[in-house]
C-alpha positions as CSV (number, residue, x, y, z in Angstrom):
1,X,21.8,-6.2,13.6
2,X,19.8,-5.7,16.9
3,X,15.9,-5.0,17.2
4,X,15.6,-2.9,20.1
5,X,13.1,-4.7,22.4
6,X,11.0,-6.1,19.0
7,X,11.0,-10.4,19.4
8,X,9.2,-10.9,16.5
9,X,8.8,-8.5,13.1
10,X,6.0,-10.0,10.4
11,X,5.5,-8.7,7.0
12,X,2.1,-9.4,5.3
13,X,1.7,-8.5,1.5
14,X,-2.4,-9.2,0.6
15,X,-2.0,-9.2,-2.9
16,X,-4.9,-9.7,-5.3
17,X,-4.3,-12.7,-6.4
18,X,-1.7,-14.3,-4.1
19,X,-1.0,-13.5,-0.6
20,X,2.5,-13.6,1.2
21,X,4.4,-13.5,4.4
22,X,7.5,-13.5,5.7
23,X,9.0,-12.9,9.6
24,X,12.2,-12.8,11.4
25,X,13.9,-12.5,15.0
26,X,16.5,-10.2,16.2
27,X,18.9,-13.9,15.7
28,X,17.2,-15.3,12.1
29,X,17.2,-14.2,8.6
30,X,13.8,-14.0,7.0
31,X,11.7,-16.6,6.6
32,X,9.1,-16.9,4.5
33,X,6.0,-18.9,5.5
34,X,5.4,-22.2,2.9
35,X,3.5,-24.8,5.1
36,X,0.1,-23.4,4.1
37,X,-3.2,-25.3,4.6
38,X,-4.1,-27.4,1.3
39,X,-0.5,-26.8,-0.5
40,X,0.3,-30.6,0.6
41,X,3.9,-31.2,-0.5
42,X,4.5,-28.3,-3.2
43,X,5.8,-26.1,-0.5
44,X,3.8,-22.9,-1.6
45,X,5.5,-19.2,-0.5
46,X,2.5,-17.6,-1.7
47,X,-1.3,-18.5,-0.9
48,X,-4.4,-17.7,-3.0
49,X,-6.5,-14.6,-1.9
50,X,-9.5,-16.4,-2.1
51,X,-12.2,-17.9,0.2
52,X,-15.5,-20.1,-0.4
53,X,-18.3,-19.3,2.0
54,X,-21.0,-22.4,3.2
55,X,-24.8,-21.3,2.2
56,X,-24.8,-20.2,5.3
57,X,-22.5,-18.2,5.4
58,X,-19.8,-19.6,7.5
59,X,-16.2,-20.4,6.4
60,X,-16.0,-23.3,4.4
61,X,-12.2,-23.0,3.0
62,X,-9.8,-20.3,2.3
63,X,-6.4,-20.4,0.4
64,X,-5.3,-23.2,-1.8
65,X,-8.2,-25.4,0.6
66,X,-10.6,-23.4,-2.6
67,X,-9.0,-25.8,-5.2
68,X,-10.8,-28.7,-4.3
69,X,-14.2,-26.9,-3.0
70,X,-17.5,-27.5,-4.8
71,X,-17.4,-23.2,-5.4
72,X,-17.3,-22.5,-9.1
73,X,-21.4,-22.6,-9.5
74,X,-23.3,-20.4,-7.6
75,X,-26.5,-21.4,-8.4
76,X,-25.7,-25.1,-7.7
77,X,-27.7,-26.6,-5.2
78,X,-24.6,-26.5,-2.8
79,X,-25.3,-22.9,-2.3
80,X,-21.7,-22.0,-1.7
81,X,-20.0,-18.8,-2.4
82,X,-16.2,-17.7,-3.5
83,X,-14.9,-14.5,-3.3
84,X,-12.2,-13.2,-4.6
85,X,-10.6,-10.2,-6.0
86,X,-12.1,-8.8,-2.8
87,X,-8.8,-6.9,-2.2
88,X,-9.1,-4.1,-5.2
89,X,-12.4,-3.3,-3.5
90,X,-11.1,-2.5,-0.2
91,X,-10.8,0.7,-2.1
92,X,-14.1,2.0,-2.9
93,X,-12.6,4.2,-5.8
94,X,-12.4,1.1,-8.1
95,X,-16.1,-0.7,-7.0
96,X,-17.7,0.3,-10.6
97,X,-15.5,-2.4,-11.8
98,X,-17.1,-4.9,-9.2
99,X,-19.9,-5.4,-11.5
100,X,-17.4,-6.9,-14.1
101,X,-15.8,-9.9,-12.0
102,X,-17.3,-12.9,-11.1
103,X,-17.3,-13.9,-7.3
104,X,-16.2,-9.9,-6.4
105,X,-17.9,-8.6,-3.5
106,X,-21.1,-7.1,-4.5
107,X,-21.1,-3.9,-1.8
108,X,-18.2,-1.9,0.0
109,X,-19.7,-3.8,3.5
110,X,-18.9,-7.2,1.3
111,X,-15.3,-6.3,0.5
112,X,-14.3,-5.4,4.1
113,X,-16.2,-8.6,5.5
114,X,-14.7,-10.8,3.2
115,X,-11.0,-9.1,3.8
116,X,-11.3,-9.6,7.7
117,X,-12.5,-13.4,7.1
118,X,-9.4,-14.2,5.5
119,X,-7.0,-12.2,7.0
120,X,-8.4,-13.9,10.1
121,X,-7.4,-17.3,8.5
122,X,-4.1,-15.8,7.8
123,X,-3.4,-14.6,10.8
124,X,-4.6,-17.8,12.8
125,X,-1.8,-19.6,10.6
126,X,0.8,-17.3,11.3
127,X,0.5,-17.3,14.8
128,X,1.0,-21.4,14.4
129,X,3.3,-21.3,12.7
130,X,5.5,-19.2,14.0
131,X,4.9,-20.3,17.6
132,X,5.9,-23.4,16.9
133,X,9.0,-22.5,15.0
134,X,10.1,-20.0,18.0
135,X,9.1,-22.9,21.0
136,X,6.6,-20.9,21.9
137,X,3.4,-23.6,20.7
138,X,3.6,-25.2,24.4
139,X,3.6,-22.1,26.5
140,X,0.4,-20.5,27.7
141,X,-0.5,-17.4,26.0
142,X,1.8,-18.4,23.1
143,X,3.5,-15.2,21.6
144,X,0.9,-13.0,23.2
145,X,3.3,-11.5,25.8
146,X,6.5,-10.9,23.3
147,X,6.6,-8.2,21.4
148,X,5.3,-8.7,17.9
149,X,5.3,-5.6,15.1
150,X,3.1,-6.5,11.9
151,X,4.4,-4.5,9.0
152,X,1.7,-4.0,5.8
153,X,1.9,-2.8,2.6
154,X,-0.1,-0.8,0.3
155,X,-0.6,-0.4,-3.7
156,X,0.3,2.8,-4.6
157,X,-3.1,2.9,-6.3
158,X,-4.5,3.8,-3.2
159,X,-4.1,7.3,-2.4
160,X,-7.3,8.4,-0.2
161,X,-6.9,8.3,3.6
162,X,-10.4,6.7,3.9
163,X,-8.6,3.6,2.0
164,X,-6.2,3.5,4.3
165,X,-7.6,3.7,7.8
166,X,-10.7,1.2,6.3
167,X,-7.8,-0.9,5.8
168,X,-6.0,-0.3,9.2
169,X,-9.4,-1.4,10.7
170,X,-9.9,-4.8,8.4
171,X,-6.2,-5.5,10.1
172,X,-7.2,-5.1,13.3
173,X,-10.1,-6.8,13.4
174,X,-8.5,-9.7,11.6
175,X,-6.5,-10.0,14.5
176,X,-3.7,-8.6,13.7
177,X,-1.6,-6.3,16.5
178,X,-4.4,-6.5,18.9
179,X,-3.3,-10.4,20.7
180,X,-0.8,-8.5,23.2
181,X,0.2,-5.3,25.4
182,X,3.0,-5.2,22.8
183,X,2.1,-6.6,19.6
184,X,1.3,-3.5,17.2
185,X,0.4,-3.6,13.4
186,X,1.0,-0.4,10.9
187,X,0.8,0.0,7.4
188,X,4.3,0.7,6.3
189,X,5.8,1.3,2.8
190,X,3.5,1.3,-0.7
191,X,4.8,-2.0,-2.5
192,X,6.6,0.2,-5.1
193,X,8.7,1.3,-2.1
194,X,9.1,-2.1,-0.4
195,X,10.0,-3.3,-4.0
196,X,12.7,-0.7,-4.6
197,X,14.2,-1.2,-0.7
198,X,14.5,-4.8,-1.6
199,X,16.4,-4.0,-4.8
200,X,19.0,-1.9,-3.2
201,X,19.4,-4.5,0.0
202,X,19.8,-7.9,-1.8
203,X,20.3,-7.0,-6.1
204,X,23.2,-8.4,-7.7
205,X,23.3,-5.4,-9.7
206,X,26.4,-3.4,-8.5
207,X,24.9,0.2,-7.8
208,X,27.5,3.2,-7.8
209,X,26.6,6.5,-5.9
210,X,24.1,8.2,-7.8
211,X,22.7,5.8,-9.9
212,X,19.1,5.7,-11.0
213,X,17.0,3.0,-11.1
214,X,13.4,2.6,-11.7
215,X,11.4,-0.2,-9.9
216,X,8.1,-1.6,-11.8
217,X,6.6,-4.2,-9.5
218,X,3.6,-5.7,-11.3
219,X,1.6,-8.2,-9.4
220,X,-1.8,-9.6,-9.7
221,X,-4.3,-6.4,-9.4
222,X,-1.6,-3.5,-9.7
223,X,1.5,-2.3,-10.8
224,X,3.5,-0.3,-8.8
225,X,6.2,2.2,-10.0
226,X,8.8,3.7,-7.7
227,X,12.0,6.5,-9.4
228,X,14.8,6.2,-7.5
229,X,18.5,7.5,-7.0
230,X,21.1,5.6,-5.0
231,X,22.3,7.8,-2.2
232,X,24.7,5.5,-0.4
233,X,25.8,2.4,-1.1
234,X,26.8,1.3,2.0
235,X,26.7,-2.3,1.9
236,X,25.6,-2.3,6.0
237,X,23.0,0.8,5.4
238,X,22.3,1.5,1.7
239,X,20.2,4.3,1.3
240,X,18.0,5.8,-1.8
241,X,15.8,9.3,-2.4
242,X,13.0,9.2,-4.0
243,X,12.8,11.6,-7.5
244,X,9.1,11.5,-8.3
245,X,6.0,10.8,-6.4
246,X,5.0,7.1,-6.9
247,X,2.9,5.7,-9.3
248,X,0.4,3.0,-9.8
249,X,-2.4,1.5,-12.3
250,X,-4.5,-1.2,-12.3
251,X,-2.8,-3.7,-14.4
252,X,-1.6,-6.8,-13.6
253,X,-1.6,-10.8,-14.0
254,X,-5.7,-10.7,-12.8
255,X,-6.5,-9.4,-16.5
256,X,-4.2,-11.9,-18.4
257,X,-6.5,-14.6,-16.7
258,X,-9.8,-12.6,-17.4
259,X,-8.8,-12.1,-21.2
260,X,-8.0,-16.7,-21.0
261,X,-11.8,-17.1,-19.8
262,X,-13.1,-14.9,-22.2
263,X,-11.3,-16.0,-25.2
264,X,-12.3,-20.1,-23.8
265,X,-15.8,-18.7,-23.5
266,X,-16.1,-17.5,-27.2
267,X,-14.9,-20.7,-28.4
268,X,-17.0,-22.9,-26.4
269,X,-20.4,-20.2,-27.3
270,X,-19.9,-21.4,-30.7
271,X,-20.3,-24.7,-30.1
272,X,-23.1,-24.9,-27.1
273,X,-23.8,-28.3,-28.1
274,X,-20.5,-29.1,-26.5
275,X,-20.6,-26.1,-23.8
276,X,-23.2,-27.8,-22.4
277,X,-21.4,-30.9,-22.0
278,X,-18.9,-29.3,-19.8
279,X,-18.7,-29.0,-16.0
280,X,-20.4,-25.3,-15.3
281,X,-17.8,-22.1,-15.6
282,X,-15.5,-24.5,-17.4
283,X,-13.5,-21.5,-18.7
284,X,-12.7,-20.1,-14.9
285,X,-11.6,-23.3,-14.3
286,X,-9.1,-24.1,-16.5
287,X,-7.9,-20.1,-15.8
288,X,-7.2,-21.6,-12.7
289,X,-5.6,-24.6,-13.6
290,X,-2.2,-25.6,-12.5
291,X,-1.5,-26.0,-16.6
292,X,-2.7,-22.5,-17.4
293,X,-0.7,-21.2,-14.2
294,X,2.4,-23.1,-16.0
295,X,2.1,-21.3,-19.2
296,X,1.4,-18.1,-17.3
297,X,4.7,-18.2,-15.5
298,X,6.9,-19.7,-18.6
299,X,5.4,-18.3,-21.6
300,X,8.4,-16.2,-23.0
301,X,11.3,-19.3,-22.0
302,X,13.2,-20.1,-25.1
303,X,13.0,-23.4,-24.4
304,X,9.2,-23.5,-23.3
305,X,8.2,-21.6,-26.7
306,X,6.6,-23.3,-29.1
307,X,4.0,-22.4,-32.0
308,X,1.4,-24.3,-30.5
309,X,0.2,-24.6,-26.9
310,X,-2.0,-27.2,-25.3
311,X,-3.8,-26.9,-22.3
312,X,-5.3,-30.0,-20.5
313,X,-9.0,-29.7,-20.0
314,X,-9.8,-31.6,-16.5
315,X,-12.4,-33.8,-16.8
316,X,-12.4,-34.1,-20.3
317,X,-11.3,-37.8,-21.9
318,X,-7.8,-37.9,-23.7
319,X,-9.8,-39.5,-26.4
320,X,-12.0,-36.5,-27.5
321,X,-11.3,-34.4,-30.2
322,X,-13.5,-31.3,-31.7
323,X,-11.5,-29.3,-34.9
324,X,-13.5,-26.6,-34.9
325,X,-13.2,-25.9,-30.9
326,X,-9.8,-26.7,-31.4
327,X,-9.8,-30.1,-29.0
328,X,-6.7,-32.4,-29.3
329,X,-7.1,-35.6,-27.3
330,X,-9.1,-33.9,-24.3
331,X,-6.5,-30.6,-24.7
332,X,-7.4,-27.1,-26.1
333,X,-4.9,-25.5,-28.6
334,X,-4.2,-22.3,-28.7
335,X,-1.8,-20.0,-31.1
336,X,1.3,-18.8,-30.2
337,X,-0.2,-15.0,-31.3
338,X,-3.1,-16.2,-29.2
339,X,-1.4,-16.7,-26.3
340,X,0.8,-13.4,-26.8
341,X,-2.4,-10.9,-27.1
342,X,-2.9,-12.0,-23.7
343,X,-0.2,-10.4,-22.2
344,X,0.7,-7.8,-25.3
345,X,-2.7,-5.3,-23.8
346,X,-1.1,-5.4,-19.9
347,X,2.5,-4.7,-21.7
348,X,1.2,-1.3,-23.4
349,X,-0.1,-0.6,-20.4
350,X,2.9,-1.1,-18.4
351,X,5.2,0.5,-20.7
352,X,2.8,3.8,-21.0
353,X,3.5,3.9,-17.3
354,X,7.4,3.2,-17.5
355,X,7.6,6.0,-20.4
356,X,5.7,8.4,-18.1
357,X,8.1,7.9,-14.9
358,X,11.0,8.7,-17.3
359,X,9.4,11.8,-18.8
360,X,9.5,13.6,-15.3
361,X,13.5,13.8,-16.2
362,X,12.5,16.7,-19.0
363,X,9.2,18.2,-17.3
364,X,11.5,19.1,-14.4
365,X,13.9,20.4,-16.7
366,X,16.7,17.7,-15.4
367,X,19.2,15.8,-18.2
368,X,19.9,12.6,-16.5
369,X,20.2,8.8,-17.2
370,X,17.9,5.8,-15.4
371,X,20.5,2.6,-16.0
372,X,18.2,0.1,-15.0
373,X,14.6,-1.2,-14.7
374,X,14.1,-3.5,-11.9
375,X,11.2,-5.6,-12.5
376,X,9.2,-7.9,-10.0
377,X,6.0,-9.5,-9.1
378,X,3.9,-12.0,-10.6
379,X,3.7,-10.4,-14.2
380,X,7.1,-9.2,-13.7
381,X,8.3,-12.1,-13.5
382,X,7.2,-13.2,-16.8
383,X,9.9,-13.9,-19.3
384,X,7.8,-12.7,-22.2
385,X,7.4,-9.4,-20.4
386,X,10.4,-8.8,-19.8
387,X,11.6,-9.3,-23.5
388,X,9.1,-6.9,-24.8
389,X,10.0,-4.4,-22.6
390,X,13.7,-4.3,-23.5
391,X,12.6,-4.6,-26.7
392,X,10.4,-1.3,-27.1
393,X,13.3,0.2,-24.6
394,X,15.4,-0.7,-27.8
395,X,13.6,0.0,-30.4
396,X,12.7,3.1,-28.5
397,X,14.6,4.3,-26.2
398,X,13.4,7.0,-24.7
399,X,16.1,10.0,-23.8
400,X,16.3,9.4,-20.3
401,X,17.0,5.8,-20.3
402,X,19.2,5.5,-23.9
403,X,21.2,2.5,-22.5
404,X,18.6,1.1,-19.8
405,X,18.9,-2.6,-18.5
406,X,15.9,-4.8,-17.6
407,X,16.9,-7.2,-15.0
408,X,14.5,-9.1,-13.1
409,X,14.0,-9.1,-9.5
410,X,15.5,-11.9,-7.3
411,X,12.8,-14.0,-5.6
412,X,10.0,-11.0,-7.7
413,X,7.1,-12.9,-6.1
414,X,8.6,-11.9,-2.5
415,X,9.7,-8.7,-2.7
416,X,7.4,-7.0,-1.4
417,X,7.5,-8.7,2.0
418,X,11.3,-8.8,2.1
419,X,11.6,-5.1,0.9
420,X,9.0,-4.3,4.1
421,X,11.3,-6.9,6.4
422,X,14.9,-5.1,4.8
423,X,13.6,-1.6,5.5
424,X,12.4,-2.4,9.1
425,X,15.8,-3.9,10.2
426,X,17.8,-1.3,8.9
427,X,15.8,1.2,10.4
428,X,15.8,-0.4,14.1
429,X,20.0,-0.9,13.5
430,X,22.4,0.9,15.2
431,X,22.3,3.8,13.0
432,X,18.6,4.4,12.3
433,X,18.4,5.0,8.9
434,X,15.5,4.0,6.8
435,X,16.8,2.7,3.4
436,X,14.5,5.0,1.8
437,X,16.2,8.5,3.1
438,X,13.3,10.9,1.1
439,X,10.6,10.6,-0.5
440,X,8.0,13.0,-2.7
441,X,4.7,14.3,-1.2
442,X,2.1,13.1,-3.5
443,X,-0.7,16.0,-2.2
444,X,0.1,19.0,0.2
445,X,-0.9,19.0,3.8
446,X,-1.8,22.2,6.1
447,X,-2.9,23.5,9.5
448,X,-5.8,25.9,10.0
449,X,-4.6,28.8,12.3
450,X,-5.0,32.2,13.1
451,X,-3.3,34.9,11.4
452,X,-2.6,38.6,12.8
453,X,-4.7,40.9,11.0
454,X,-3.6,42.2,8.0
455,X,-6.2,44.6,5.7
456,X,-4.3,44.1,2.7
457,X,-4.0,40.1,3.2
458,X,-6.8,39.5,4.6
459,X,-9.6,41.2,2.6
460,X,-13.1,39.5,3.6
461,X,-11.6,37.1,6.0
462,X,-13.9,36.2,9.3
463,X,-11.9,38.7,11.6
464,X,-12.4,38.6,15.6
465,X,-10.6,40.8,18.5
466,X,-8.1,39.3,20.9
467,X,-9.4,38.1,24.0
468,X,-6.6,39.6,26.1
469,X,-4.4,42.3,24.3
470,X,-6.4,45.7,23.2
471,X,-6.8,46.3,19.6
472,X,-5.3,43.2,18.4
473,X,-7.4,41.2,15.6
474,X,-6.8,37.6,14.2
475,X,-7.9,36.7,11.1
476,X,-9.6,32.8,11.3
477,X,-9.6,30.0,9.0
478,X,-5.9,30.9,7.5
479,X,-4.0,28.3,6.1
480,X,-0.4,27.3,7.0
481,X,0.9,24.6,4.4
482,X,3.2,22.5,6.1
483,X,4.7,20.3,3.4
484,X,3.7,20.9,-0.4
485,X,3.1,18.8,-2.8
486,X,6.2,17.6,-4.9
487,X,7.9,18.5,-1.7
488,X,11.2,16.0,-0.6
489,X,9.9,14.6,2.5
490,X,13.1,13.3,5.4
491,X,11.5,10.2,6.1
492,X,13.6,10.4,10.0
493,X,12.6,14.2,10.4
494,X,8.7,14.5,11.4
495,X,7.2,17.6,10.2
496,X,6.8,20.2,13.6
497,X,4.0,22.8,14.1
498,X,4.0,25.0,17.1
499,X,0.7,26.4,18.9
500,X,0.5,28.6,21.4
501,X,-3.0,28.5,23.3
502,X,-3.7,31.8,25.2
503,X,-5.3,30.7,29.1
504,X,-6.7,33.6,31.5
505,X,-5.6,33.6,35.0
506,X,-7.2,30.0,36.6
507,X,-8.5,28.7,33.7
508,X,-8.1,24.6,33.4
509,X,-8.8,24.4,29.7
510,X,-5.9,21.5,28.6
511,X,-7.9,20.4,25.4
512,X,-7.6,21.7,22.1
513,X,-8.7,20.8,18.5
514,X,-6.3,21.6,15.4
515,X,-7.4,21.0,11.7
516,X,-5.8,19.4,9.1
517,X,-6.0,20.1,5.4
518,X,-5.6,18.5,2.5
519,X,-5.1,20.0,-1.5
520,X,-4.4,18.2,-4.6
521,X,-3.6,21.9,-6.3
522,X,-0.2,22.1,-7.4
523,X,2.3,24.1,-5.2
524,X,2.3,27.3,-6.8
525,X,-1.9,27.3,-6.6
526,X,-2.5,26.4,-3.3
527,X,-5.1,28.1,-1.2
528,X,-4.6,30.8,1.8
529,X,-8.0,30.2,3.5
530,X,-10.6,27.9,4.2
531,X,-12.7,29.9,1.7
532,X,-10.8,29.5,-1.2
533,X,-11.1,26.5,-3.2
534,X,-9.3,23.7,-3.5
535,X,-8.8,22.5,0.0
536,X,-10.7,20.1,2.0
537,X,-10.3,19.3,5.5
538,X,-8.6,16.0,6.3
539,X,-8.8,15.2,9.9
540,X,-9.4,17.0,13.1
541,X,-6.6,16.3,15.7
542,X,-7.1,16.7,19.5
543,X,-4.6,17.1,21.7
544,X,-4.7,16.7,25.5
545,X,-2.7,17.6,27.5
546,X,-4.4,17.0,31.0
547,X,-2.0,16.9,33.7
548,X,0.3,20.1,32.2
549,X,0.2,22.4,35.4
550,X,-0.1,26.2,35.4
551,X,3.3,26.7,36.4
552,X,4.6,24.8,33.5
553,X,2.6,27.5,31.5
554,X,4.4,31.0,30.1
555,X,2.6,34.1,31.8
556,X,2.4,37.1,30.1
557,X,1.3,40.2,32.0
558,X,1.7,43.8,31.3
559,X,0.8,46.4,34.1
560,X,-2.3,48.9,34.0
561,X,-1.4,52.7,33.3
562,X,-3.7,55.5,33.3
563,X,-3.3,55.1,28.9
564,X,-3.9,51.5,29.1
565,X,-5.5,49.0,31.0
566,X,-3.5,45.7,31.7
567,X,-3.8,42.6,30.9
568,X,-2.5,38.6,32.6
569,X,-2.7,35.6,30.5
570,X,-0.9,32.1,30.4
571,X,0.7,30.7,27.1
572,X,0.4,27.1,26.9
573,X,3.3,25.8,23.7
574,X,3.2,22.5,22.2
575,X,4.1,21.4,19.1
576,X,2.1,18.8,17.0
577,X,4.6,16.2,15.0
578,X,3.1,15.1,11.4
579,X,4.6,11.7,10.5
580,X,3.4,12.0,6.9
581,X,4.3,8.2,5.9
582,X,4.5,6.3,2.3
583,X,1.0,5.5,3.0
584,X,-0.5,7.2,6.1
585,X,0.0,9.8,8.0
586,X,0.4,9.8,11.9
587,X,0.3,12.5,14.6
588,X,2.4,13.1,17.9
589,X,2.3,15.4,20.8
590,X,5.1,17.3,22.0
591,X,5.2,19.4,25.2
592,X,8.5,20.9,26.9
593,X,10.7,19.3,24.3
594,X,9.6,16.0,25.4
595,X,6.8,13.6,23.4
596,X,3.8,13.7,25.7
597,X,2.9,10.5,27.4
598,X,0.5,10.3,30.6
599,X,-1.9,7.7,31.8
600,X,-4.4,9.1,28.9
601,X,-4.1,9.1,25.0
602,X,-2.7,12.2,24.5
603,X,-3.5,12.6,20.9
604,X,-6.8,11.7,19.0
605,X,-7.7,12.1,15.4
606,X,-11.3,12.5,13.8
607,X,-11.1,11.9,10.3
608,X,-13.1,14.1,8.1
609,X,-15.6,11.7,5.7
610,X,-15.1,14.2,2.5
611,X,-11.0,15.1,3.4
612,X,-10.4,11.1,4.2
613,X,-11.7,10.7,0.3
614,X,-9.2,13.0,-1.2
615,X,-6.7,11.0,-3.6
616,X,-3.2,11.8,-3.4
617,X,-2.1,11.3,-6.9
């Protein structure tokens, strides 16, 4: 499989708890980075989203280099500072919840600080890495003269525009795209899309034509939910459509660790003559422990199962014991139910999800039969969640998935950076094809234009003459919709709008504005004019087309009689392409059939503050 003219392709999946990356060459498989700073000889393929700050404020470690910082009291004369969580604020939809977990960022400003500080570490170790891996450590300049894409990914949580270009400028500013003439970085798939595109490319599972499948990837801050349908099962170029618009929640293995510390911290309030004994945020720290981590990950394996669990306390002597804290030779006990209410809250709030994916089958009036549910991620992975969800599927099971199979995901920690790597190479092959052929618009996008006057349509419209023919009126502000929402989007077939600019006789004007809109109504409700409710403009896009010359211009003349006087004007046509991605949306210009390109950006786009807050859902 060739990459036309790409050296390098790099996936990056910041995930709230745990970040990874992966990269390949037009000759190597993927590889997935596991030399990171502080991991020593465990050979970590994921590294901790987290990052201590001096009092100061400068960098004082980031990644697994935060294990053995002095961070985990504030107030301590230290004066250091960890962040974490910082990536569920990136969004500022979710920054009420701020207030509820230590060592968030406190302000909006905070988060995207914080973000670009580590994603500069990342980035700085990425570029190492893979220089040195490629030969390219020695040479001056390093990579910064081959051509190097960055591919991101997204929660499907995050549905406003302002998310995603706050986040497009965190990556930039990290480093990331910027090094080289051709080094670029774009936000690609959601990670319920990268999950599912993994699934098809490298699953076990032998998919027929038309099978239905519904990805759940549930990671640290999110969980992700993707409906698909196997269009082609071309081993070389599988391809799936998407059946409903993807879904996501904020549940995940971050909440499983927040319900540990809280039920440590009632036990230890009890008994402050002990608390205080204790190093300071003991309970944080022993939800961080490599112990904890260990139960995390196998609580649910037959052979790990047991009806008691105990957890090493660090720093605690083997030889103490406390019954009523529940202390066994310097370990904590805790129940087997204990343990299990842990994870049973996030499981109802998983399966809610899974149950309202499948009910899109009968609200769309379809009878059909979702064979398997593909689960990854960190709290996918888990054992114990995967046995309770075929469980209630059994006990159950819910029309549209009667005979449904759970099967984990292969490497479910990875996916998302594989699924991003899979759907890139496929797409840059010989045939072109993305692996996800469709997908479903999750809000409906328009144009503003003008509209010939219509008294009947366009009753109490802003109405204005035409500048060249006689007795012609437009109507303004009218809205074209050019994809609606629950719409089946082509992912190769960009969305085409024509304009036609009217130019009098030596006019130079080359420069014109075009607004987007935006609308959450459903498809059958959707406004007809900037006046209605329910729309909001999105972005304004200007194209330029400086250097078009008036012969490449259509005139229109029509001679003077003694009825009618005449008129000459020149039509300028171009057509404005709308690349409505899984998780952006990008804008081309077209002129003569041809994408414009001259020595100047041809296209710009001005986001709209209240549009760019919109959610998609």
């Amino acid at each position: 499989m060739i990459i036309h003219g790409i050296d390098i392709v790099v996936s990056v999946d910041l995930g709230t708890t745990f970040t990874g990356v992966a990269w390949r060459t037009p000759r190597t498989p993927i590889q997935v980075i596991n030399d990171w700073p502080g991991s020593g000889d465990r050979a970590e393929r994921k590294v901790p989203t987290a990052i201590v700050y001096n009092a100061d404020g400068t960098l004082s470690s980031w990644g697994h280099m935060c294990a053995d910082d002095d961070d985990d009291d504030e107030d301590e004369s230290s004066g250091k500072l960890r962040r974490e969580f910082f990536k569920v604020f990136i969004d500022g939809a979710n920054f009420a919840l701020a207030q509820t977990l230590p060592r968030a960022p406190k302000t909006i400003q905070e988060a995207q600080k914080v973000a670009t500080d580590y994603l500069v570490q990342v980035y700085a170790h990425v570029k190492e890495t893979i220089e040195r891996q490629t030969g390219r450590r020695q040479v001056p300049g390093g990579w910064s003269d081959q051509a190097v894409v960055f591919l991101f990914s997204v929660p499907t949580t995050w549905t406003r525009m302002e998310t995603i270009n706050l986040f497009k400028g965190i990556i930039r500013s990290a480093g990331f795209g910027v090094e080289g003439p051709r080094h670029s970085a774009q936000v690609d798939l959601t990670e319920a899309e990268a999950a599912a595109v993994a699934t098809l490319k490298t699953s076990a599972i032998s998919f027929k034509t038309g099978s239905l499948f519904l990805s759940v990837d549930a990671g640290g801050g999110t969980t992700d939910l993707s409906l698909m349908r196997v269009k082609s099962t071309d081993p070389q170029c599988p391809q799936m459509t998407q059946m409903a618009a993807v879904k996501g929640i904020g549940i995940g293995s971050t909440l499983i660790d927040r319900g540990f510390i809280r039920l440590v911290d009632q036990r230890l309030n009890a008994w402050p003559g002990v608390r205080d004994l204790l190093p300071a945020n003991f309970a944080v720290r022993m939800s961080r422990s490599h112990h904890f981590r260990t139960l995390k990950h196998k609580f649910g394996e037959s052979v790990y199962m047991q009806p008691l669990f105990r957890i090493p306390m660090d720093g605690v002597s083997h030889n103490f014991n406390h019954s009523g804290l529940g202390i066994e030779n310097g370990r904590l006990v805790f129940t087997v139910l204990e343990i299990q209410s842990l994870f049973d809250a996030q499981i109802r709030g998983v399966m809610g999800q899974i149950r309202e994916q499948l009910n899109w089958f009968s609200e769309h009036g379809k009878v059909d039969q979702v064979e398997f549910v593909i689960l990854s991620g960190g709290l996918g992975s888990s054992a114990y969640v995967r046995q309770s969800i075929e469980k209630q599927l059994v006990r159950s099971p819910h029309p549209n998935a009667i005979q449904a199979v759970v099967v984990p995901c292969q490497d479910p920690q990875l996916v998302v950076v594989r699924g991003l790597l899979l759907d890139h190479q496929q797409k840059s092959g010989e045939r072109q094809q993305s692996v996800l052929a469709t997908r479903v618009a999750r809000a409906s996008y328009g144009v503003v234009i003008r509209q010939l006057y219509s008294p009947a349509r366009h009753y109490n419209e802003e109405v204005v003459p035409d500048e060249f023919v006689p007795k012609r009126l437009w109507a303004l502000n009218q809205i074209q919709w050019m994809i609606r929402k629950g719409d089946v989007i082509d992912v190769n077939s960009p969305l085409a709008k024509q304009f036609e600019f009217h130019l009098a006789d030596g006019e130079t004007t080359r420069s014109w504005d075009t607004d987007i809109v935006i609308s959450q109504n459903e498809a059958s409700f959707l406004p007809t004019s900037m006046k209605q409710a329910g729309v909001t403009r999105l972005c304004r896009v200007n194209s330029n087309l400086e250097g078009v010359e008036q012969h490449q211009l259509i005139l229109k003349q029509k001679r003077r009689t003694c009825l009618k006087r005449g008129y000459k004007f020149y039509i300028c046509l171009f057509e404005i392409r709308v690349i409505v991605a899984p998780a952006d949306l990008r804008f081309e210009l077209w002129f003569g059939g041809q994408r414009f390109s001259r020595n100047h950006n041809p296209i710009q786009v001005e986001w709209d503050t209240m549009g760019a807050r919109v959610g998609a859902n």
